[in-house]
Backbone as numpy.savetxt, mean C-alpha at the origin, in Angstrom:
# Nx Ny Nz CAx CAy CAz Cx Cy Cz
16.37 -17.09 -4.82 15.52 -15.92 -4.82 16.41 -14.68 -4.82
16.43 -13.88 -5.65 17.31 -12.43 -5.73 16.18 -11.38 -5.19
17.06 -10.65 -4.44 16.67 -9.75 -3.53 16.32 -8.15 -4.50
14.80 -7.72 -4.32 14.17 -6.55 -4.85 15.13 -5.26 -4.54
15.08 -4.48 -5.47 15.87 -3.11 -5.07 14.85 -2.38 -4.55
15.56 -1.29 -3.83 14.51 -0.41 -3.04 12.79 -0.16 -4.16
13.72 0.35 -5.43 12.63 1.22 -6.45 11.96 -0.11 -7.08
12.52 -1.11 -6.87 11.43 -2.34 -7.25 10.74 -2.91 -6.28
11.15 -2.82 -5.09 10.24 -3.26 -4.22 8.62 -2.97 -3.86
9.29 -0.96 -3.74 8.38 -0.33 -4.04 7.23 -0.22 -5.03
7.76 -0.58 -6.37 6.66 -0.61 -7.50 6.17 -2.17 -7.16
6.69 -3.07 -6.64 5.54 -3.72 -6.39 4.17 -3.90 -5.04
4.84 -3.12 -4.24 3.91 -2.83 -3.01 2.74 -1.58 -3.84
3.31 -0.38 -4.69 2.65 -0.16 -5.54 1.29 -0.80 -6.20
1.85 -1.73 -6.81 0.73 -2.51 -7.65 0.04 -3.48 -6.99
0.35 -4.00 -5.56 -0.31 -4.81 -5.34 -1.37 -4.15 -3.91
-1.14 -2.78 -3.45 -1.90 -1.76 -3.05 -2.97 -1.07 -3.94
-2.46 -1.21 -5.04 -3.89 -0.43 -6.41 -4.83 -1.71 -6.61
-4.14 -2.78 -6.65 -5.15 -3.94 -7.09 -6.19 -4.40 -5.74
-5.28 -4.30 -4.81 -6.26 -4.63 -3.69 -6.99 -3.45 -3.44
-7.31 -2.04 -3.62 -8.16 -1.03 -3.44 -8.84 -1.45 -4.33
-8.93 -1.50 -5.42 -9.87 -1.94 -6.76 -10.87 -3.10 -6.32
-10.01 -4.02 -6.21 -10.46 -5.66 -5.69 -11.71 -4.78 -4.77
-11.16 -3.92 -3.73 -12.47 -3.99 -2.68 -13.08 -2.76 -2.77
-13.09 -1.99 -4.01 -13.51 -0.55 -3.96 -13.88 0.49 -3.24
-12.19 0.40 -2.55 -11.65 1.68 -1.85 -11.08 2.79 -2.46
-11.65 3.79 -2.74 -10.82 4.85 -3.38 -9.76 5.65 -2.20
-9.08 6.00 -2.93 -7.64 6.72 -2.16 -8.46 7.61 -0.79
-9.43 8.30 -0.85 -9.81 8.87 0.14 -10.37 8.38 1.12
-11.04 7.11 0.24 -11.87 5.84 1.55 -10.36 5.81 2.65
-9.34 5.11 2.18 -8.16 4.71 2.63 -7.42 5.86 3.76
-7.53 6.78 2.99 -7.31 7.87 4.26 -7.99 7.72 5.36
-9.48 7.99 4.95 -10.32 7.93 6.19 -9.89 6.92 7.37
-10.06 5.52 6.41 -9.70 4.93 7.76 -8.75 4.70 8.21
-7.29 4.94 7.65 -6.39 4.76 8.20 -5.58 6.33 8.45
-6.04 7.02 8.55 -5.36 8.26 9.03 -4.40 8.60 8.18
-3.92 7.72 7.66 -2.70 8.20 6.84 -2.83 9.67 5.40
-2.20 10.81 5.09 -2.69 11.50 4.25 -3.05 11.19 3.22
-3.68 11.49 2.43 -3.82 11.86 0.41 -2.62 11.50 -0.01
-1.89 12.70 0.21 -0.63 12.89 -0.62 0.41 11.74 -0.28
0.43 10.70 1.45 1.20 10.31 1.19 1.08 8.80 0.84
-0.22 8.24 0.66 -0.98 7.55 -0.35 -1.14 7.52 -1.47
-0.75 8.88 -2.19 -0.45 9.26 -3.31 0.86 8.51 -3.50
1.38 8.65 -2.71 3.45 8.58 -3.25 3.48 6.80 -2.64
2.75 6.36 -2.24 2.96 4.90 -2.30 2.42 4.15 -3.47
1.58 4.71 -4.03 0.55 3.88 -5.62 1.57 4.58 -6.49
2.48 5.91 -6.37 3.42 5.60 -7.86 4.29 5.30 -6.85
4.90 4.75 -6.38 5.97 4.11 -5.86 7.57 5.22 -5.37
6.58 6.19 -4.79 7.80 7.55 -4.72 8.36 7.22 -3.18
7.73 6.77 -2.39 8.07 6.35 -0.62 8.18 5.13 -0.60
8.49 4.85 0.29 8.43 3.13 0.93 7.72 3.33 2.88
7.07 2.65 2.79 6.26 2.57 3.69 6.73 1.93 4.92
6.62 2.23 6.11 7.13 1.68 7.04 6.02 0.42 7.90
6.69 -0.24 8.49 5.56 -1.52 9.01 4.79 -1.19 9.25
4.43 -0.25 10.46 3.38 -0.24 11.03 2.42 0.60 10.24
2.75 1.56 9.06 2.21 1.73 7.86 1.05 0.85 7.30
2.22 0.08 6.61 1.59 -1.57 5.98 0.79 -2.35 7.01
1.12 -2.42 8.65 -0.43 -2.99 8.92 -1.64 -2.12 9.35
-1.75 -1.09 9.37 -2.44 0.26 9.27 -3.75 -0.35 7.83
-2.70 -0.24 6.51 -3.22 -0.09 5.55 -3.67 -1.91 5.67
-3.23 -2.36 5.70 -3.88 -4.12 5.31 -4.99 -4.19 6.24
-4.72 -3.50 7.36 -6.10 -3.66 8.33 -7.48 -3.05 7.85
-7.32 -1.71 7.01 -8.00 -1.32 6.04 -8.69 -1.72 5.00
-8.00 -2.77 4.33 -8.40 -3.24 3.28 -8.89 -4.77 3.50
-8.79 -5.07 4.58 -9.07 -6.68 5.25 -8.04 -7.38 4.46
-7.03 -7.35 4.61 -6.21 -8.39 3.98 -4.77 -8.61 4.73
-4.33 -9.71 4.88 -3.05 -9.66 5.75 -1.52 -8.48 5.17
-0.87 -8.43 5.91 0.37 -8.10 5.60 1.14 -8.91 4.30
1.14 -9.91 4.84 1.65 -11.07 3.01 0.72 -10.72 1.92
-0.76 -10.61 2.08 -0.92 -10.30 0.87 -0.94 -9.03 0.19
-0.39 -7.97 1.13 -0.09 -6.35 0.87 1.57 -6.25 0.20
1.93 -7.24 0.65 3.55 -7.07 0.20 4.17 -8.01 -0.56
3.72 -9.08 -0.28 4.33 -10.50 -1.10 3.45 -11.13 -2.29
């Protein structure tokens, strides 16, 4: 298994954060709401401009009902 670079890691926490909002039709602002987290910096995780910190990612998976593995892996 070869290890993701930062900017690839990111584009895939990216894509697999847009698909699971879709999957459960959460729009970017639903996602704020419930997880406190801003717009803008929800914005910069779907194009892949930040990297998100853990307690981030279970913030947001708790949001979307889905575990941590399936937010990242």
């Amino acid at each position: 298994m070869t290890k993701l670079t930062e900017q690839e890691s990111r584009k895939q926490f990216a894509g697999r954060l847009d698909s699971l909002m879709k999957d459960r039709g959460i729009s970017r602002q639903e996602l704020t709401n419930r997880t406190g987290i801003s717009a803008m910096t929800i914005s910069r995780y779907l194009n892949a401009k930040h990297t998100a910190q853990i307690d981030i990612v279970v913030k947001i998976a708790k949001a979307l009902s889905c575990t941590v593995d399936e937010l990242v892996n």
